[in-house]
KEFIDO-107155 format. One record per residue (C-alpha): residue in one letter; x, y, z. Coordinates in pm, whole numbers, plus 50000, padded with zeros to 5 digits. Layout:
N
residu	X	Y	Z
A	X	Y	Z
...
***
This chain:
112
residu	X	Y	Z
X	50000	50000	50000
X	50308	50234	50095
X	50481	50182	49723
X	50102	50253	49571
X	50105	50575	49767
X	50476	50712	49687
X	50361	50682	49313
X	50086	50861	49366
X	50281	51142	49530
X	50519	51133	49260
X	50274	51164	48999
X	50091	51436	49201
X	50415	51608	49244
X	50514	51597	48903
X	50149	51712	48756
X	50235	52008	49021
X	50559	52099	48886
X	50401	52100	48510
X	50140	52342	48602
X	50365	52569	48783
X	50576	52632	48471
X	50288	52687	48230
X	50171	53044	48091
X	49814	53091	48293
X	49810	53250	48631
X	49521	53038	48690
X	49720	52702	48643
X	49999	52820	48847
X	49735	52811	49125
X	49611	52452	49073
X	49937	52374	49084
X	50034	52530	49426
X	49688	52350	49535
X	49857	52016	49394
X	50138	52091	49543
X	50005	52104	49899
X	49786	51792	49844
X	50106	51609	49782
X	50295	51739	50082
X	50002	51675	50293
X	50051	51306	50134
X	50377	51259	50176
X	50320	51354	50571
X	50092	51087	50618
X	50263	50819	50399
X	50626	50871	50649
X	50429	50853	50941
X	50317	50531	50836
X	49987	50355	50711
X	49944	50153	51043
X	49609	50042	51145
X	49490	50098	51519
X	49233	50225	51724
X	49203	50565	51851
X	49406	50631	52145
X	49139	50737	52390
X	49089	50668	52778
X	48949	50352	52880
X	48972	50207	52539
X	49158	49859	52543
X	49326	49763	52228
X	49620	49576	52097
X	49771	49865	51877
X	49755	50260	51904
X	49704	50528	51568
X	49962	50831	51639
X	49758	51129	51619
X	50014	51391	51598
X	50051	51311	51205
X	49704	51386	51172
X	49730	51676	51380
X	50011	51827	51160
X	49813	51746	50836
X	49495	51892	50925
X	49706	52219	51017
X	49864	52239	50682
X	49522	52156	50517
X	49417	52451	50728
X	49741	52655	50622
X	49738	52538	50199
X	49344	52680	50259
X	49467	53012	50333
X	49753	52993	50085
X	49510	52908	49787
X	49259	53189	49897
X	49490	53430	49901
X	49663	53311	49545
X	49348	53311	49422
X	49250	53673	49538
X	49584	53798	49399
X	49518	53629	49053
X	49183	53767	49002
X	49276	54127	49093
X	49568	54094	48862
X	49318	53968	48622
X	49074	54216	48675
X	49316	54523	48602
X	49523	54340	48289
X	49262	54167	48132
X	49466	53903	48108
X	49659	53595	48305
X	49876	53492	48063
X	50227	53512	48269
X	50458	53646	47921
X	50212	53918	47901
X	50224	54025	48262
X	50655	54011	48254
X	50623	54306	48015
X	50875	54419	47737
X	51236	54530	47828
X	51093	54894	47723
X	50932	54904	48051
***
């Protein structure tokens, strides 16, 4: 399940990288969104894909789930949220006054 799950991260991370380096503003985004999804990924596939039950009070079971991988996920899941809003904010304002998100077009000429 592990060597199913690093491919996936390295196709995610690779579909990321692709969309960085393209033209639109707009795919640059998606790819900083991919980006994260893959980090947040990677966290969880380190920490390991045990199986246990929840380690709560009073609950008797042979093995444990570490929480504090899931802790640290759902607070970059929480962080990439902000990230993305605010990419996306700055994309459609820059959209908005240069009627355009095409990346060559925003660099300008060397006249400028």
């Amino acid at each position: 399940m592990e060597i199913l799950m690093i491919l996936t991260i390295g196709v995610i991370f690779t579909v990321s990288t692709y969309m960085i380096l393209t033209k639109s503003l707009l795919r640059v985004v998606i790819g900083v969104v991919l980006l994260g999804h893959g980090a947040h990924l990677l966290l969880l596939t380190l920490a390991g894909l045990n199986k246990g039950a929840p380690p709560l009070l009073g609950q008797e079971a042979a093995a444990y789930a570490d929480p504090l991988p899931q802790a640290l996920i759902l607070t970059a899941i929480v962080i990439s949220f902000g990230v993305t809003a605010f990419l996306l904010v700055i994309a459609y304002r820059t959209y908005k006054v240069h009627k355009t998100d095409d990346l060559d077009q925003l660099r300008g000429n060397a006249d400028e």
